[in-house]
C-alpha atoms as one frame of an Amber mdcrd trajectory, in Angstrom:
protein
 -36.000   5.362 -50.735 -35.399   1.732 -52.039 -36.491  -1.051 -49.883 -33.681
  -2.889 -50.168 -31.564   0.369 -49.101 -33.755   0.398 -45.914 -33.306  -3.113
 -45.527 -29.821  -2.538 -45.789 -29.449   0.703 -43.241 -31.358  -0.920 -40.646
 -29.271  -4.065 -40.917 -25.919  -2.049 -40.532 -27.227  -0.079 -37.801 -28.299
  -3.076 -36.072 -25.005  -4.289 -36.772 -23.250  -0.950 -35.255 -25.743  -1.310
 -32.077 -24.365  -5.259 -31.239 -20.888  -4.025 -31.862 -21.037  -1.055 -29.445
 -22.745  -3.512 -27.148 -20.058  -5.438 -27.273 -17.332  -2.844 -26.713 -19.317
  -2.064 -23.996 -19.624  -5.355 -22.401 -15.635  -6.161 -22.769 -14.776  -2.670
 -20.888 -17.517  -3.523 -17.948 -15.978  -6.901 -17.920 -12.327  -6.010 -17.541
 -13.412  -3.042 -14.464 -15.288  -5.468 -13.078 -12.471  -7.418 -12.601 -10.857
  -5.040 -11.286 -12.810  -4.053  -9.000 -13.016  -7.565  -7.802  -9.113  -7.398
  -7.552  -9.196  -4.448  -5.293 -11.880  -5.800  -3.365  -9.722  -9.325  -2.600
  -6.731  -6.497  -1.655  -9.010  -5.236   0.945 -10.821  -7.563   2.220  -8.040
  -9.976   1.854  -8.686 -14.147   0.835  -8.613 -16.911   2.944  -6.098 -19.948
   2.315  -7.154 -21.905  -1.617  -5.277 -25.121  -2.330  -2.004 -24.230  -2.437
  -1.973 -20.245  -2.287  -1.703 -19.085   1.044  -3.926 -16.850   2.758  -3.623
 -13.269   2.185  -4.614 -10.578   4.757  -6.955  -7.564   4.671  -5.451  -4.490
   4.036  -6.403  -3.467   7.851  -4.750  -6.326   8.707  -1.401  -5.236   6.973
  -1.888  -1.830   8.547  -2.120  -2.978  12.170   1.000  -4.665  11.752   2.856
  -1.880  10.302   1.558   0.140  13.306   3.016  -2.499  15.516   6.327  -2.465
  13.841   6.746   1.216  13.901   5.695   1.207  17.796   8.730  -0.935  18.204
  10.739   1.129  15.996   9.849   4.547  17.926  10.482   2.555  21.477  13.973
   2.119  19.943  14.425   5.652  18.937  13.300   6.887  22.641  15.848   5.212
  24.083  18.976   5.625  21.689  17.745  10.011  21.903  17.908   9.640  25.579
  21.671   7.745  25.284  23.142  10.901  22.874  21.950  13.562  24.626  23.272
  14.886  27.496  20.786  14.574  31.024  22.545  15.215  33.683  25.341  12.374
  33.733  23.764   9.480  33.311  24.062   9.450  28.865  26.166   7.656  26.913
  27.163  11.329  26.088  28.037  12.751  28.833  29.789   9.481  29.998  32.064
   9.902  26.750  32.470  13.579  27.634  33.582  13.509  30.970  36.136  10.621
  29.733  37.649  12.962  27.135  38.015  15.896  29.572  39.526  13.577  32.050
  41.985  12.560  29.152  42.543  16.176  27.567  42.135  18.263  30.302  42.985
  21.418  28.408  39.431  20.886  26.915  36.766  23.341  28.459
């Protein structure tokens, strides 16, 4: 084979090599970021000039927990008013007021 041919091939392949490099570098350096995105999510970032501080993903958890604590405490209490218990329900006050109204009513 020519010299110059060789010359040539191992130029291009060199070539190839830095440009697959490359590639490779850009793609690592856009997961990377990523990653580092997802990380700030979780861990969450403290108060920078004039972003506020963000919270931990934990952090946004425990207070959906709370919320939904309050939420169910509501629930209990409107199930206990609609069902009847004995008397002492919003139910079965509205029931005994429509069969003192409509007394034809079993």
């Amino acid at each position: 084979m020519d010299p110059i041919l060789k010359i040539a091939a191992a130029v291009t392949a060199v070539v190839a090599a830095i440009a697959a490099l490359g590639k490779a570098a850009a793609w690592l350096w856009r997961r990377s970021r990523q990653l580092g995105h997802l990380l700030d999510d979780v861990l969450g970032e403290p108060a920078r000039g004039d972003q506020p501080a963000r919270p931990s993903l934990m952090a946004r958890v425990a207070g959906i927990e709370d919320r939904l604590a309050v939420v169910e405490k509501s629930a209990a209490v409107i199930e206990h008013e609609v069902k009847p218990n004995g008397g002492r329900s919003l139910k079965d006050q509205v029931t005994r007021i429509d069969r003192a109204l409509d007394p034809d009513q079993p």
